[in-house]
C-alpha positions as CSV (number, residue, x, y, z in Angstrom):
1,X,0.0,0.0,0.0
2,X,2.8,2.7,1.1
3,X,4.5,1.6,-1.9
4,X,1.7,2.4,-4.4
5,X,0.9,5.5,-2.4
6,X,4.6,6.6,-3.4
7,X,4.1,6.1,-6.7
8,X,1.3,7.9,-7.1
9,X,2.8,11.2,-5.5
10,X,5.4,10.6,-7.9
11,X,3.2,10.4,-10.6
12,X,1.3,13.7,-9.7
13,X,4.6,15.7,-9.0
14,X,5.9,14.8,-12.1
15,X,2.5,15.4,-13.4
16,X,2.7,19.0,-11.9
17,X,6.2,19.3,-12.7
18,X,5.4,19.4,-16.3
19,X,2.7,21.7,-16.0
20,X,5.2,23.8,-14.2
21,X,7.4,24.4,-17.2
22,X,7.8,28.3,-18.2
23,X,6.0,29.3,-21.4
24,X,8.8,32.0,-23.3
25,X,6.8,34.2,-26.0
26,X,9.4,34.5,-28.5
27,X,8.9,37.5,-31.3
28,X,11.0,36.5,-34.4
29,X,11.2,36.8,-37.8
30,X,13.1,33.8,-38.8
31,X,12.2,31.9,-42.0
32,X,9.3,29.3,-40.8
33,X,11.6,26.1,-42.0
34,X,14.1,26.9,-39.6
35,X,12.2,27.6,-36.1
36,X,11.5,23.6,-35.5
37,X,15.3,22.4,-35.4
38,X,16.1,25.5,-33.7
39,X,13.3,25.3,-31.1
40,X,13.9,21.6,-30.9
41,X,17.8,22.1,-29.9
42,X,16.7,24.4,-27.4
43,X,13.9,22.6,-25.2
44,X,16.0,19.5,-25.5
45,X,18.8,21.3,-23.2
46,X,16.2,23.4,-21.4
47,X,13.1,20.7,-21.5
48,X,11.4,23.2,-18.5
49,X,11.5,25.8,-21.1
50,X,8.2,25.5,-23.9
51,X,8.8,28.2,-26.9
52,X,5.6,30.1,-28.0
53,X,6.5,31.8,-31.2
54,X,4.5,35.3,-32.7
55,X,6.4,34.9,-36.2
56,X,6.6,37.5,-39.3
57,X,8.0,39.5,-41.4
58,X,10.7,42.3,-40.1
59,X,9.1,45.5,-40.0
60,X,5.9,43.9,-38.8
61,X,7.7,42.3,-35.6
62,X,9.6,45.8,-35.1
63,X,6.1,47.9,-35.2
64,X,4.1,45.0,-33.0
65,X,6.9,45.5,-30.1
66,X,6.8,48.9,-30.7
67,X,2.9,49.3,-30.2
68,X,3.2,47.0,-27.2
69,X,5.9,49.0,-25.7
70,X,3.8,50.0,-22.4
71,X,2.8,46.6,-21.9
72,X,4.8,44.0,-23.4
73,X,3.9,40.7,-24.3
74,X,7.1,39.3,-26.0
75,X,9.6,38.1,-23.2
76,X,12.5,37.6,-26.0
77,X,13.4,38.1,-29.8
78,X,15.3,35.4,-31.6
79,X,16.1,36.3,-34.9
80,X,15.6,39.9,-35.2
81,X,17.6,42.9,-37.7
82,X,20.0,44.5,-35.6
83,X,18.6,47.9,-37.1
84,X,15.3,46.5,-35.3
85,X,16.7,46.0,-32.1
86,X,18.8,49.5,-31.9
87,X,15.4,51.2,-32.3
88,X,13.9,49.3,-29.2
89,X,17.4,49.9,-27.3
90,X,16.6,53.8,-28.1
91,X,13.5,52.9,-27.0
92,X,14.7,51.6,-23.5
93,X,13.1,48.5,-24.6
94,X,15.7,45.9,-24.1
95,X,17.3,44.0,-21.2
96,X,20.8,44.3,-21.3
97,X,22.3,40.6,-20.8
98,X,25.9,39.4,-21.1
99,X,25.0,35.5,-22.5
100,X,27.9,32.6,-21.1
101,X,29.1,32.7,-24.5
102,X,29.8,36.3,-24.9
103,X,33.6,36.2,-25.3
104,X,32.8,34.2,-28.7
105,X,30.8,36.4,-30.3
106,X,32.7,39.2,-32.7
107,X,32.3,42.3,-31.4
108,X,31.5,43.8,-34.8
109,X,28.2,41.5,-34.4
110,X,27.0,42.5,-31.1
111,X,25.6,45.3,-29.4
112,X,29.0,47.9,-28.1
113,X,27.3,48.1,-24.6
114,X,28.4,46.5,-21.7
115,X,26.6,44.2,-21.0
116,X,25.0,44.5,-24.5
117,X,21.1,45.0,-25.4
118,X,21.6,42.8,-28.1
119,X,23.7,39.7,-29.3
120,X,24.3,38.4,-33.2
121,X,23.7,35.1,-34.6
122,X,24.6,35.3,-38.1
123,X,24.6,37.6,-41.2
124,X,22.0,37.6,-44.7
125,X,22.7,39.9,-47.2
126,X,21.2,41.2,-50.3
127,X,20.9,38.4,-53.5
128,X,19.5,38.4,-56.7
129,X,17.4,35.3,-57.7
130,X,17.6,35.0,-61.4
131,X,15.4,32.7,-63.3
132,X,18.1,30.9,-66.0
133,X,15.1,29.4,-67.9
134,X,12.8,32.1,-68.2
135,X,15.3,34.7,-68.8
136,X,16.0,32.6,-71.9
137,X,11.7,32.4,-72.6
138,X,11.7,35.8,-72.3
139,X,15.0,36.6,-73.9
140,X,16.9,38.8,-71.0
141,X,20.4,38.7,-70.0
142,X,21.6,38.0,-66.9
143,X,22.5,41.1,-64.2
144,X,25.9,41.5,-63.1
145,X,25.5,44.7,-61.0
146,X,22.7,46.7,-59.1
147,X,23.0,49.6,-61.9
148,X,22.6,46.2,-64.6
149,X,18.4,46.4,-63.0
150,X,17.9,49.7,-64.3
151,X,17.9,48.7,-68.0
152,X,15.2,48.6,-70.0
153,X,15.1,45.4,-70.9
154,X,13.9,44.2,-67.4
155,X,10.8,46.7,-67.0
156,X,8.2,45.1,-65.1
157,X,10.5,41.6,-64.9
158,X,11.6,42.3,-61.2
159,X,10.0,41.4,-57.8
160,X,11.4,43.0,-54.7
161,X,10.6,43.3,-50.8
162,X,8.8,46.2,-49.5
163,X,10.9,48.0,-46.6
164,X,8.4,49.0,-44.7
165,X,7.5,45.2,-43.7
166,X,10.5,43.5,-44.3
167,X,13.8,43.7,-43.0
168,X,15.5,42.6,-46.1
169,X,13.9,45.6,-48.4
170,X,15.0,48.1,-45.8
171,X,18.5,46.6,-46.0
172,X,18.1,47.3,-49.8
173,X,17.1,50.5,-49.6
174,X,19.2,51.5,-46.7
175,X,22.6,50.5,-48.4
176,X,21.7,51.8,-51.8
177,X,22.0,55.2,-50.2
178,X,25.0,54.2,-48.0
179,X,26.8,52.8,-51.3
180,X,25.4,56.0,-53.8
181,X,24.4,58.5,-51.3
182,X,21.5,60.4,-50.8
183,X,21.1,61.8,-53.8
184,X,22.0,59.4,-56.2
185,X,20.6,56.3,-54.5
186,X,17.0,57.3,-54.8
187,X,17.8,58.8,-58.2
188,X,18.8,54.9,-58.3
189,X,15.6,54.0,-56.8
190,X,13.8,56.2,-59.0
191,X,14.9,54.0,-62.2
192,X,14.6,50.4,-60.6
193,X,11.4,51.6,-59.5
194,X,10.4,51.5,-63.6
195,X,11.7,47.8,-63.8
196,X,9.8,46.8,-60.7
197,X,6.6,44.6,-60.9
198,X,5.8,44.5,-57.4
199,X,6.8,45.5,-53.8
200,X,5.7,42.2,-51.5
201,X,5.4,42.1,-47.8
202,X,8.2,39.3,-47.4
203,X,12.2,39.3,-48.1
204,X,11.9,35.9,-49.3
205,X,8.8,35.9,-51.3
206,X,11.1,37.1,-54.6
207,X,13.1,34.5,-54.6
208,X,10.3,32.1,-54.5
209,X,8.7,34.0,-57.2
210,X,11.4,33.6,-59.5
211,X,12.3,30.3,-58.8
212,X,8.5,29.4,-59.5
213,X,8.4,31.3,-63.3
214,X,6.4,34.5,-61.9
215,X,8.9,37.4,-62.3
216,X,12.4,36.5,-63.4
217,X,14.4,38.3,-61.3
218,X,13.5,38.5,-57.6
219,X,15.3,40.7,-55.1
220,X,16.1,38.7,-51.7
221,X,18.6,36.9,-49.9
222,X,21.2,34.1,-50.0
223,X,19.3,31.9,-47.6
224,X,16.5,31.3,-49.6
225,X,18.3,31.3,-53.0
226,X,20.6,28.6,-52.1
227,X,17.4,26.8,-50.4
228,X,15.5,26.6,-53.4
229,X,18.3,25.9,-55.5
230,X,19.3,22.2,-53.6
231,X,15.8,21.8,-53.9
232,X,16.2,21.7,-58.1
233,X,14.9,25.5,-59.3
234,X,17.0,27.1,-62.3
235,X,18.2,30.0,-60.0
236,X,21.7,31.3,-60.5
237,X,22.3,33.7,-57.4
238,X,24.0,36.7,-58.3
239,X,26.1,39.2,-55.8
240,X,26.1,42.3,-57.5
241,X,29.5,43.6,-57.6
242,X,29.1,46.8,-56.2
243,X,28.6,45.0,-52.5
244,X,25.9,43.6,-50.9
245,X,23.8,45.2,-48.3
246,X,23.6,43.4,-45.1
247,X,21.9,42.7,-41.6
248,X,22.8,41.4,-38.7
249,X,20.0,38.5,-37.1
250,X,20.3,39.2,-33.6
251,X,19.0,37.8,-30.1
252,X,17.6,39.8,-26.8
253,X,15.5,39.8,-24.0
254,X,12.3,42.4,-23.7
255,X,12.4,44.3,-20.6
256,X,9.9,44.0,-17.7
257,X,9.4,39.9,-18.7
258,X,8.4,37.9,-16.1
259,X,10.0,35.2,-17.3
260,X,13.6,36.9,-17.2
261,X,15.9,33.6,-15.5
262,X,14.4,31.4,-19.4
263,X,14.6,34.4,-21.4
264,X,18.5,34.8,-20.4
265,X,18.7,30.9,-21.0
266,X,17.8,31.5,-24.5
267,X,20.0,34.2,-24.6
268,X,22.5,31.7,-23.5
269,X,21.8,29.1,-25.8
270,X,21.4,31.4,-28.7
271,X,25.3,32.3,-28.5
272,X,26.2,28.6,-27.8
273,X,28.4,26.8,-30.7
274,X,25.8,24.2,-30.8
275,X,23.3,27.2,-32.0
276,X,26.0,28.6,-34.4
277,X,26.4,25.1,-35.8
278,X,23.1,25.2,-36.6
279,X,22.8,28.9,-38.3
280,X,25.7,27.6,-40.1
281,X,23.6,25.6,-42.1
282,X,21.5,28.7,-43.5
283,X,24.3,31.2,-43.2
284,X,27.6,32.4,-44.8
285,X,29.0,34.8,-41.9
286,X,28.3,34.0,-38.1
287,X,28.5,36.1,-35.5
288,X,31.4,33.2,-33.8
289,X,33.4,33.8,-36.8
290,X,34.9,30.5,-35.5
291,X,32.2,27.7,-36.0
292,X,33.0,26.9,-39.9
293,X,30.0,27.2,-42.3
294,X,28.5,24.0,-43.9
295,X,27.3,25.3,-47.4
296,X,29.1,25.8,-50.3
297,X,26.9,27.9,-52.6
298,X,28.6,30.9,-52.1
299,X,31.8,31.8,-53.1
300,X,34.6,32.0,-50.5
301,X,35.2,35.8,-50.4
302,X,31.7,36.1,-49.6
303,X,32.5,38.4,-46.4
304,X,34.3,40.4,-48.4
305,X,31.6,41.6,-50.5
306,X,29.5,43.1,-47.9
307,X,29.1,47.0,-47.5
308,X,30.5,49.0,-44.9
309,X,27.0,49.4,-43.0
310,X,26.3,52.1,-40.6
311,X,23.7,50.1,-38.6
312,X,22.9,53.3,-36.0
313,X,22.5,56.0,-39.0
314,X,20.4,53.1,-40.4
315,X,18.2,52.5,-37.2
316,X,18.3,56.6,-36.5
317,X,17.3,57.3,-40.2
318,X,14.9,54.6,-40.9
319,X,11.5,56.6,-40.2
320,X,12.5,58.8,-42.5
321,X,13.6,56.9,-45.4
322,X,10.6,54.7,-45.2
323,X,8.4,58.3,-45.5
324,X,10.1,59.1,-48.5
325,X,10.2,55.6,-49.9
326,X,6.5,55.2,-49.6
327,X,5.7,58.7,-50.9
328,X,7.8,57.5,-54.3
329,X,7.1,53.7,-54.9
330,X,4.1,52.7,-52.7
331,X,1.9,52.3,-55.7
332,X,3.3,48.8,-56.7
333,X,3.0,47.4,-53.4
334,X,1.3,44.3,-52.9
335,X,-1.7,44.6,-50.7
């Protein structure tokens, strides 16, 4: 009798034990495919810890967090643009939190503060997806440079993210005017905007446009490109050769959560070099420049090729530029 009575107060502790386990609302705008093996590696070491997700695009996460400022219902962001994150730091949005595995992480990837606001996981950049077999349908030659999408022969041929919802069209637009300047780079904008069939809500939507025949040149970036290319799609992905915009993803915890002691685990585990291993399956750059990357699509000077990119001007400028980008161009947008 005592014996069964022991089991079943084991049973119902563990019973309770489980029910116990913190729930961590996690903002991000990673791609879809990739929050199962990342949420996977990280209940597996923390099994007391259950991810919620509130997934979408960028500039959609950035102006829900915003609006919830007063009352937040995010306790952490795991794959966020570090543009994103500076504005919520300005904000006083952010718990600063120096993760186990700080003295890993490049300093060039991570927030200057000590401890930081906000910690880097890897790098995506700006690609062109270009359709090899409709370009030949259609009779259009392949782009070499961002100047090559201004000519006439690609009018209406091009798909590209809008950056007012996604992180990778403000990276776009933001280092089109760091690379031409103010002046010229919406005079840029100005001429691309001819060639472009539609702004969508989604930095990899264009690539999965072209790949599927719609448009054939779509404006995204490497991870989806070199997804969709294992998978069999006539893409060739092309780095234009006057350098490749560029964000950071980054990791941080929301202040006020109640659920601070999980949200610094994830912080934790999200600079591990078990979580880097992983990135390094999607990803070129990493913020531990020391975990090597696992695919091979890109070429090896790939680092090389990014722009010199003023993340703060880009965080303190970026109301502005969105004003003036939808003021110009916001009449191909997708609804």
């Amino acid at each position: 009798m005592l014996k069964r009575l022991t089991l079943a107060a084991s049973l119902v502790f563990t019973a309770n034990a489980s029910f116990a386990a913190s729930q961590l609302t996690v903002y991000t705008a990673l791609e879809n495919e990739q929050l199962q093996a990342y949420q996977q590696a990280f209940e597996k070491q923390n099994p007391d810890i259950k991810i919620k997700w509130v997934r979408d695009s960028t500039g959609i996460i950035t102006a829900k967090l915003l609006a919830e400022k007063d009352r937040p219902q995010a306790d952490a962001v795991w794959g966020l643009a570090a543009s994103s994150l500076a504005i919520l730091k300005d904000q006083n949005m952010l718990q600063d939190y120096a993760p186990k595995h700080l003295a890993d992480i490049d300093p060039k990837f991570r927030d200057a503060s000590n401890p930081p606001a906000w910690v880097g996981m890897d790098v995506w950049a700006a690609t062109i997806c270009f359709n090899t077999i409709e370009a030949k349908k259609q009779g259009i030659t392949k782009p070499v440079s961002w100047e090559d999408l201004t000519k006439p022969e690609y009018k209406g041929k091009i798909v590209m993210p809008n950056p007012a919802s996604s992180g990778t069209g403000f990276l776009d637009v933001s280092a089109w005017l760091q690379t031409f300047g103010d002046e010229s780079g919406w005079a840029y904008m100005d001429k691309l905007h001819q060639n472009i069939g539609q702004y969508v809500h989604s930095g990899s939507k264009p690539c999965k446009m072209a790949a599927a025949g719609e448009y054939p040149i779509g404006i995204s970036f490497e991870y989806p490109a070199i997804q969709l290319k294992r998978q069999g799609a006539p893409l060739d992905i092309v780095l234009p050769k006057e350098g490749l915009g560029w964000e950071i993803e980054a990791t941080a915890i929301i202040k006020g959560t109640k659920n601070l002691e999980a949200a610094q685990k994830l912080a934790d585990f999200s600079s591990s070099e078990e979580a880097m291993k992983l990135y390094s399956a999607n990803f070129a750059v990493l913020a531990n420049t020391k975990v090597p990357v696992t695919q091979t699509e890109l070429p090896a000077d790939y680092s090389q090729r990014l722009i010199q990119n003023n993340f703060v001007w880009a965080a303190q400028n970026r109301d502005q530029i969105l004003t003036e980008w939808r003021k110009r161009y916001d009449g191909k947008s997708e609804k």
